[in-house]
N, C-alpha and C positions, 0 to 999 in steps of 0.2 A: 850716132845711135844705130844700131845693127837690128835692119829690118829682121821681122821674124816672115818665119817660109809659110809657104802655105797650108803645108802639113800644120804649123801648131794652131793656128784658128779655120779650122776648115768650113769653106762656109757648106751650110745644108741645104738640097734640093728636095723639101720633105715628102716620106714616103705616104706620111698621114699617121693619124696617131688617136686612138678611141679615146671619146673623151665622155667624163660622166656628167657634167653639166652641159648643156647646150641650147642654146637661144634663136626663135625665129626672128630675123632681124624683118624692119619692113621693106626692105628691097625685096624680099624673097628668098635672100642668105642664113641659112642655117649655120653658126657658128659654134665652136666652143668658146667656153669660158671662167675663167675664175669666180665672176661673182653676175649671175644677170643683172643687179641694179648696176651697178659700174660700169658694164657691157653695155648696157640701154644709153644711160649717159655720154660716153664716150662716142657711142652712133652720132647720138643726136647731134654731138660737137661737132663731128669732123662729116658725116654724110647730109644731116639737115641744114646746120648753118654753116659748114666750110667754110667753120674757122681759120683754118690754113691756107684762104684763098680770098681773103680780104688784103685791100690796101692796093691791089694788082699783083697780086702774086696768082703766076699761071701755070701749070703743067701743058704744055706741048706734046705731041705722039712721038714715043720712041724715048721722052725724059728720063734721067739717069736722077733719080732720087736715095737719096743717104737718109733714114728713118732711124735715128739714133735716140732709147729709150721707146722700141716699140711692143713693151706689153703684151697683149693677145694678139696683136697686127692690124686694127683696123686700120690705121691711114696707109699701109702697106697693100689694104685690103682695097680704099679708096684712091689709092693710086693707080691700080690695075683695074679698076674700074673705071675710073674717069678718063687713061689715056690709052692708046694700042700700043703694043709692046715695050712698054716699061723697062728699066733698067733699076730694082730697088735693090737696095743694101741695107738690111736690116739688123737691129745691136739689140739686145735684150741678155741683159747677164742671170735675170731667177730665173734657177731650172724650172721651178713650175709653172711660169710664163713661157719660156723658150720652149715647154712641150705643147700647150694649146697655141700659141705661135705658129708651131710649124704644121701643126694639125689644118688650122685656118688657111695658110697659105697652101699647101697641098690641094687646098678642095677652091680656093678663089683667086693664086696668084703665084699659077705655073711659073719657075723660072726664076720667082725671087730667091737672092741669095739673102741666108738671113747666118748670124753669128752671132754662138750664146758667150756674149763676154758684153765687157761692159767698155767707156770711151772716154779714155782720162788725158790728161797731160801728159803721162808719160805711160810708157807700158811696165806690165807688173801684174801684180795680185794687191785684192783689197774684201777687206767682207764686207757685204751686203746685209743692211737689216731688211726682211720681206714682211712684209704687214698683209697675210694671207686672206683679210677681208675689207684692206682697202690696198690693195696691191698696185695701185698708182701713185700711189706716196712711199713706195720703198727706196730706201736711200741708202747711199756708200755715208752720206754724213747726216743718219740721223738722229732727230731731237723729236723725242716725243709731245713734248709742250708744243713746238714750234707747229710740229703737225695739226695738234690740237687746237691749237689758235685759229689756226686758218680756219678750220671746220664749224669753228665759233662763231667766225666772223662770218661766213657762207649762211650759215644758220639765222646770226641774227640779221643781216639782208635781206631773207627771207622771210621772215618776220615783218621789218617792217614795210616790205613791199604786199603786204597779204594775205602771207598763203597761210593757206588754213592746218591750223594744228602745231603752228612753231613754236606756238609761247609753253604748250605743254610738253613736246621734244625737247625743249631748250630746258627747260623745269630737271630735268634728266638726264643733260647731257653727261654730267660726269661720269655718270653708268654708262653708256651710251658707248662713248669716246675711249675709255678704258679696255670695253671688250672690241672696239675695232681695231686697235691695237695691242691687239698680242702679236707676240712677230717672231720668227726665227731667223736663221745667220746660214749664209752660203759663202763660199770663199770663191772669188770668181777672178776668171782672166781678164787683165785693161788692157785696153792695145790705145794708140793714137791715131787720129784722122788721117795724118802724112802716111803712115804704116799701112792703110788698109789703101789707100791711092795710089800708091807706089805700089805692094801686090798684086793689088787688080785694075792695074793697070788704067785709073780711071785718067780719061782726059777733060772733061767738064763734070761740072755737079751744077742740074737745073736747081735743084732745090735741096737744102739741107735743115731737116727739120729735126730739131733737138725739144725734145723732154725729158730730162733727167736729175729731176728732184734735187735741187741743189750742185751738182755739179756742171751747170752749164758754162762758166766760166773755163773751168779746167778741160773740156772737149773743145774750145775755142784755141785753148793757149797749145793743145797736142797738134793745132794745122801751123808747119811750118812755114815761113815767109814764100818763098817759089811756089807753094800750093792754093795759096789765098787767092789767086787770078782766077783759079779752076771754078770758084763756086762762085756763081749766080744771084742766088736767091736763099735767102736763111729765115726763118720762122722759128723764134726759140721761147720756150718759157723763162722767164727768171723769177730766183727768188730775191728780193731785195732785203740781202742780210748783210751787215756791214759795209754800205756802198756798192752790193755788186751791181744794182741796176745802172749804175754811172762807170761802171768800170765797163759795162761789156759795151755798152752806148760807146765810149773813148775809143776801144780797140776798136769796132768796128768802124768808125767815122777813120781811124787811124789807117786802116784798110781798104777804104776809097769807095765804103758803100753808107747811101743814106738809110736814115732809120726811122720808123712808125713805132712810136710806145703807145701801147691798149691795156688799158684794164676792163677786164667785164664786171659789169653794174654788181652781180653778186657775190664779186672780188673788191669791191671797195674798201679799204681799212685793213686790205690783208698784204703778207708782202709780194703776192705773185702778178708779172705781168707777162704780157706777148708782146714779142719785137719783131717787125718787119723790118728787113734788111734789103737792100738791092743793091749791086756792084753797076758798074760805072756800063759795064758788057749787058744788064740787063735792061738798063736805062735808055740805051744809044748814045752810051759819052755823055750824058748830061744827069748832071747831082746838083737838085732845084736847093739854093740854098736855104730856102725854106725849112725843109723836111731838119736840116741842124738846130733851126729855131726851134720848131714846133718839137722833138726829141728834148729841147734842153726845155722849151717850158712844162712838158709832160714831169720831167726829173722834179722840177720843182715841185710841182702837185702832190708827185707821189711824197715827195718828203715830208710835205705837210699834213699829207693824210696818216701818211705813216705816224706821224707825231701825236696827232689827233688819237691815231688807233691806242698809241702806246700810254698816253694822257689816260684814256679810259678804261681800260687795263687794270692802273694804279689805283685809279679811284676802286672800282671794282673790287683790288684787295684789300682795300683798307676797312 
């Protein structure tokens, strides 16, 4: 495979960039943003509960973090903030994300290198559908149903844990769901893991955190075997569509790191979960064989929930 130069994805040291939406966060950070409700959200994930920092996963000063699927940039945002001089690399393929991106980092995260392409198996070109009012569900493989579902299922969790006003949201979600997904198409650059390591000359990755809406699979399978030592610690979403959640759980055990499978309570019955990953280098040489158990009886759950989900579904259409 013939690395691409640095001229063809060059990363941006952003100058800042006017944005027309913008949100006081409660650090004190004024950001921009795509949509404030999503923006509020996505805070509260990664600065309130740090998400990304369960299980034992830690950022150290001076950590070389890989933020692959970052959006507006907040964990890019909360990595410069949590550690002193950072090393981020940031992947974000929609131009309309990659400009408040780099607006963000300009004003919270001197120094990050960020690159508007997206992180596949192989390099190339692929279009991207953007869903410009939930822009965290934009995907190279998406299904609008599939989107929808999940949103359902978020919905009715919420429902039955409470919260007030879901039975009459939910009464309306077809309207709802319909106009959050209008979406357009951009034609965007892929590159692979090994590609951007080899460029930028990365010799560790503390931490590699992957959201990218269905294709997290295929940004696992782009790191080539000699580069799998480099990285640390992994944090990834999966969606569990045709077995991926037991394929990336395989490669990564196949890799020499244990794994933590999480679903959030308000994810229950849907196909997405969070994998803690840790190499043997983050560990001190020791992979408790536990954590293989506890991964493979997680797989099991999920399958059964997932079954459960798709059981009432059915009924649901009939």
């Amino acid at each position: 495979m013939e690395p691409i130069s640095r001229a063809a994805i060059p990363a941006v040291e952003a100058p800042g960039h006017p944005a027309e939406r913008t949100l006081s966060l409660a650090n004190g950070m004024v950001i921009a943003c795509q949509s404030r409700m999503e923006a509020e959200h996505i805070y509260e994930d990664i600065f309130d509960k740090k998400i990304y920092l369960r299980h034992g996963v830690t950022l150290r000063d001076g950590a070389c973090v890989f933020d692959v699927g970052g959006n507006i940039g907040l964990f890019t945002l909360f990595v410069h903030h949590k550690c002193r001089d950072p090393k981020t690399y940031t992947f974000e393929p929609a131009p309309p994300l990659f400009r408040i991106l780099s607006y963000n980092a300009s004003q919270y995260a001197p120094g990050a290198r960020l690159f508007n392409c997206g992180v596949a198996a192989a390099s190339g070109r692929a279009s991207l559908t953007f869903y410009p009012y939930s822009s965290g569900m934009s995907s190279f493989h998406a299904d609008v149903q599939e989107e929808k579902d999940v949103l359902r299922t978020i919905m009715e969790n919420q429902a039955r844990s409470g919260m007030a006003g879901m039975d009459r949201i939910i009464a309306a979600s077809d309207e709802l769901l319909d106009a959050r997904f209008t979406s357009e198409s951009f034609e965007c650059r892929l590159v692979t893991l090994s590609e951007m390591i080899v460029n930028e000359r990365i010799e560790v990755i503390d931490l590699l955190k992957v959201d990218v809406q269905k294709c997290e699979l295929e940004v696992l399978l782009g790191l080539e075997a000699r580069h799998w030592p480099k990285v640390r610690q992994i944090v990834i979403e999966v969606h569990d569509l045709e077995g991926r959640l037991g394929q990336v759980v395989d490669l990564l055990h196949s890799r020499g790191f244990s794994v933590v499978v999480e679903q959030d309570p308000l994810l229950v019955g849907s196909v997405l979960y969070n994998l803690f990953a840790f190499s043997e280098s983050a560990t001190g040489g020791r992979i408790d064989p536990a954590d293989r158990s506890n991964s493979r009886a997680s797989l099991q759950r999920a399958a059964l929930l997932r079954q459960r989900r798709m059981s009432q579904l059915k009924k649901g259409q009939e």
